[in-house]
MDTraj code that builds the backbone (N, CA, C; nanometers):
import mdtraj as md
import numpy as np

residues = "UNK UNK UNK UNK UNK UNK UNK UNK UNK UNK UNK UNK UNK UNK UNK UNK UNK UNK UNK UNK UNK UNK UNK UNK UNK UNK UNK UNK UNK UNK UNK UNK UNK UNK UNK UNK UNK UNK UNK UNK UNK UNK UNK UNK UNK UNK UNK UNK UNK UNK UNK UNK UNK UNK UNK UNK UNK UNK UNK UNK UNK UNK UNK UNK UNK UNK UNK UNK".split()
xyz = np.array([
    [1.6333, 1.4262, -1.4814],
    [1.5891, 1.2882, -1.4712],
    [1.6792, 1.1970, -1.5535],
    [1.7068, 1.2343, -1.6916],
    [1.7805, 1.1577, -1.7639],
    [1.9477, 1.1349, -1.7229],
    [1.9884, 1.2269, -1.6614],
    [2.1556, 1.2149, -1.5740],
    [2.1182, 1.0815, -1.4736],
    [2.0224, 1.1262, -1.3689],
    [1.9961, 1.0334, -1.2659],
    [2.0346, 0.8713, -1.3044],
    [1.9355, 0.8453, -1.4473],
    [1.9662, 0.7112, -1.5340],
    [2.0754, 0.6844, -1.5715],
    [2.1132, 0.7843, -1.6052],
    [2.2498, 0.7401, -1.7143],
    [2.3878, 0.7391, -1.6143],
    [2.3437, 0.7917, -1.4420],
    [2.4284, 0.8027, -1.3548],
    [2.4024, 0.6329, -1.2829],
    [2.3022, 0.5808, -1.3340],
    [2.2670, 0.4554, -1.3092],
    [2.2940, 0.3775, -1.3354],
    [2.3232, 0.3654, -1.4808],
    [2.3526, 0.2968, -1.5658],
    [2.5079, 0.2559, -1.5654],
    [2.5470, 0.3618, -1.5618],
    [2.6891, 0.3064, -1.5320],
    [2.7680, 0.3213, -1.4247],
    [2.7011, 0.2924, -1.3227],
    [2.7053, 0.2784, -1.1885],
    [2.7023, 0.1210, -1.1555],
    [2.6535, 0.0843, -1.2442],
    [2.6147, -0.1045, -1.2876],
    [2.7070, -0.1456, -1.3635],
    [2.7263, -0.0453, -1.4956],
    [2.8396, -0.1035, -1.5436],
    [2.9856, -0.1217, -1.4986],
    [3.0220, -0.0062, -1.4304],
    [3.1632, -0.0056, -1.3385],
    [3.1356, -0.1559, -1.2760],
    [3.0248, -0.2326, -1.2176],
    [3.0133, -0.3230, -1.1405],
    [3.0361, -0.4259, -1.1925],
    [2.9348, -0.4294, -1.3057],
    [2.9883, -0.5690, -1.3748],
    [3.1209, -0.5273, -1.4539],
    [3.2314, -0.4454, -1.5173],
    [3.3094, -0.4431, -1.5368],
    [3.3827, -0.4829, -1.4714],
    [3.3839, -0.4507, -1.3394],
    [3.5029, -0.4893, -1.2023],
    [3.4714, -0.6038, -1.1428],
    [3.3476, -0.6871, -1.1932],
    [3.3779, -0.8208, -1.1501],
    [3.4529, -0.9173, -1.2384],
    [3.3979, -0.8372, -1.4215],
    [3.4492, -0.8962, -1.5282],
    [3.5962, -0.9133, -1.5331],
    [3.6836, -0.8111, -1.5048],
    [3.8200, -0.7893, -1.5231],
    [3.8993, -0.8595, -1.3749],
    [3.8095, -0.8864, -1.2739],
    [3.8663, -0.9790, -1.1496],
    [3.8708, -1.0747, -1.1992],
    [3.7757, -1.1366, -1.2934],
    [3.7576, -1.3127, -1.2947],
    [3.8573, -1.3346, -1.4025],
    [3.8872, -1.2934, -1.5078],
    [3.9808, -1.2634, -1.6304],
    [4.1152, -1.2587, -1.5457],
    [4.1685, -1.1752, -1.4877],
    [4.2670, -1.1649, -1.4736],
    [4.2977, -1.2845, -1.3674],
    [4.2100, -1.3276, -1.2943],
    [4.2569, -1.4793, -1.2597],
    [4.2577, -1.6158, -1.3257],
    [4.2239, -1.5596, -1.4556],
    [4.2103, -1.6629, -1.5514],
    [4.3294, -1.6512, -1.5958],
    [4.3933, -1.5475, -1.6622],
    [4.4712, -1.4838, -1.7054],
    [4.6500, -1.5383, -1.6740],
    [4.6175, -1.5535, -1.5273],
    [4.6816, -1.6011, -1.4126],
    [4.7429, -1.7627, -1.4181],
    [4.6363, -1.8410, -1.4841],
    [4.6304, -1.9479, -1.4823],
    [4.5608, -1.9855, -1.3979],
    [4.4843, -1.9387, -1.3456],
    [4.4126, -2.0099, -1.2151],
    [4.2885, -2.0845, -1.2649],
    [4.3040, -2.2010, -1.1910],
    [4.1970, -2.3379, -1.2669],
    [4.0772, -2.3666, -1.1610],
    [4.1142, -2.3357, -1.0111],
    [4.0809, -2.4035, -0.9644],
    [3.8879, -2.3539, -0.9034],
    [3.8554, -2.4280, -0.9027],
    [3.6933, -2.3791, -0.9036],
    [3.7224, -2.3357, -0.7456],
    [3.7143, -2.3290, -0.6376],
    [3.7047, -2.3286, -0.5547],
    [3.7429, -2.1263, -0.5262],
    [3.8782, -2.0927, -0.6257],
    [3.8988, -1.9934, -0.6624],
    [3.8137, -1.9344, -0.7707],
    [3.8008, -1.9448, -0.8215],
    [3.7105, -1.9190, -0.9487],
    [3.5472, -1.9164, -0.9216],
    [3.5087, -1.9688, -0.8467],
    [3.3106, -2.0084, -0.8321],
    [3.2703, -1.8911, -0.7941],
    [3.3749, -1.7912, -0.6673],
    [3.3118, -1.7062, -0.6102],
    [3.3413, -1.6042, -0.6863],
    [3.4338, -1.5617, -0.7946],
    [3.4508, -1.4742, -0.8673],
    [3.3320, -1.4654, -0.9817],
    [3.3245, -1.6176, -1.0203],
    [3.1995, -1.6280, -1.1291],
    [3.0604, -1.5707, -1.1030],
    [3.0285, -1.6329, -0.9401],
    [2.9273, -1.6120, -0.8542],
    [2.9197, -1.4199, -0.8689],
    [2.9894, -1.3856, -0.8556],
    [3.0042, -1.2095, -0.8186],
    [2.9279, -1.1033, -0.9578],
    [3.0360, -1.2096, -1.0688],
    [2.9947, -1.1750, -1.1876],
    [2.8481, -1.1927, -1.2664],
    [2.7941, -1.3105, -1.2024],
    [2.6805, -1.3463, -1.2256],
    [2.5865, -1.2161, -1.1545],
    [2.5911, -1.2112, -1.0537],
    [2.4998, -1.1216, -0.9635],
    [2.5334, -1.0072, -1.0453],
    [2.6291, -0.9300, -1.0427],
    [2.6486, -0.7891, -1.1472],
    [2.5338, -0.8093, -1.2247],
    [2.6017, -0.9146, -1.3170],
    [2.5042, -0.8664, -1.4063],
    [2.3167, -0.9084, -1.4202],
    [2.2780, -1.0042, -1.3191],
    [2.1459, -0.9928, -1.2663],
    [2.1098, -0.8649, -1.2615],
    [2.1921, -0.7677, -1.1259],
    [2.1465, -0.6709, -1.1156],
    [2.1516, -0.5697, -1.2182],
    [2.2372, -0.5312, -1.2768],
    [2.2680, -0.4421, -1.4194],
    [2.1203, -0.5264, -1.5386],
    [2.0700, -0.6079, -1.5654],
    [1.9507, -0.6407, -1.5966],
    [1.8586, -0.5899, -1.5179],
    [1.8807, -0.6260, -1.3851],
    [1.7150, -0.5479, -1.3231],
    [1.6935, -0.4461, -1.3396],
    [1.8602, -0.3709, -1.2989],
    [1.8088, -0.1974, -1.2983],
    [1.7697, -0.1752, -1.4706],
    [1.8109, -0.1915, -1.5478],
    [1.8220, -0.2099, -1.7067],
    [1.6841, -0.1988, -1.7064],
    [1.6053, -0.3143, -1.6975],
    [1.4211, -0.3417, -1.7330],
    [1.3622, -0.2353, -1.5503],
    [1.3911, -0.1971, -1.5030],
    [1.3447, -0.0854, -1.4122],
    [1.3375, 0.0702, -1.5036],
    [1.4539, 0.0866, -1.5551],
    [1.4388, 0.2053, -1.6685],
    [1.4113, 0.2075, -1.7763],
    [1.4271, 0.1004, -1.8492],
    [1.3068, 0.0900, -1.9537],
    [1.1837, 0.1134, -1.9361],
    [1.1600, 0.0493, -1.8113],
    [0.9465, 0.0337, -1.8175],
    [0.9427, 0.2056, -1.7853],
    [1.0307, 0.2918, -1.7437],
    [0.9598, 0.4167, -1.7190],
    [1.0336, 0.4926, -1.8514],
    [1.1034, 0.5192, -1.9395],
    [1.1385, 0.5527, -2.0522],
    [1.1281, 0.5025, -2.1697],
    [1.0983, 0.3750, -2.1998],
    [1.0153, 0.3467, -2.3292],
    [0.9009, 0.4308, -2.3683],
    [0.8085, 0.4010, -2.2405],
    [0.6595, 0.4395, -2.2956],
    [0.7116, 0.5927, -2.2912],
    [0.7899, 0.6768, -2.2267],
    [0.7581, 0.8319, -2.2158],
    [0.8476, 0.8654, -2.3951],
    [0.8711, 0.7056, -2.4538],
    [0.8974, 0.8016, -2.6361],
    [0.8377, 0.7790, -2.7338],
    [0.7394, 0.6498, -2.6938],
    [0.6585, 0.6418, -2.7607],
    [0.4906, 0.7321, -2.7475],
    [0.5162, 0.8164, -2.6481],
    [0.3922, 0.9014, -2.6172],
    [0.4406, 1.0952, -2.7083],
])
top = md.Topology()
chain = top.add_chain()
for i, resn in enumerate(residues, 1):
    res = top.add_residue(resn, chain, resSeq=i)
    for name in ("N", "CA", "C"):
        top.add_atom(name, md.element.get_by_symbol(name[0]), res)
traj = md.Trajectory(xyz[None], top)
């Protein structure tokens, strides 16, 4: 059970990493222009929404099983 999570976990992180290091390196680039940039931001935003959801999805079932 605990692989499954932790196969989860950074299954999210590769995600938001690889949106993180897209938007950077077009920064990086010099690139200013929002039009380039919104949908990279946009991508990065969602990562990490989802890397939060799944995040509070495995908490609510592994907190309580350490405090029992």
């Amino acid at each position: 059970m605990k692989d499954g999570y932790a196969g989860e976990i950074e299954s999210q992180q590769i995600k938001v990493t690889a949106a993180l290091e897209e938007l950077v390196g077009k920064v990086i680039e010099g690139c200013r222009e929002e039009v380039t940039l919104q949908p990279l931001t946009s991508a990065l935003s969602s990562a990490i929404d989802l890397y939060n959801t799944q995040m509070r999805a495995i908490r609510s079932v592994l907190v309580p099983k350490l405090h029992s």
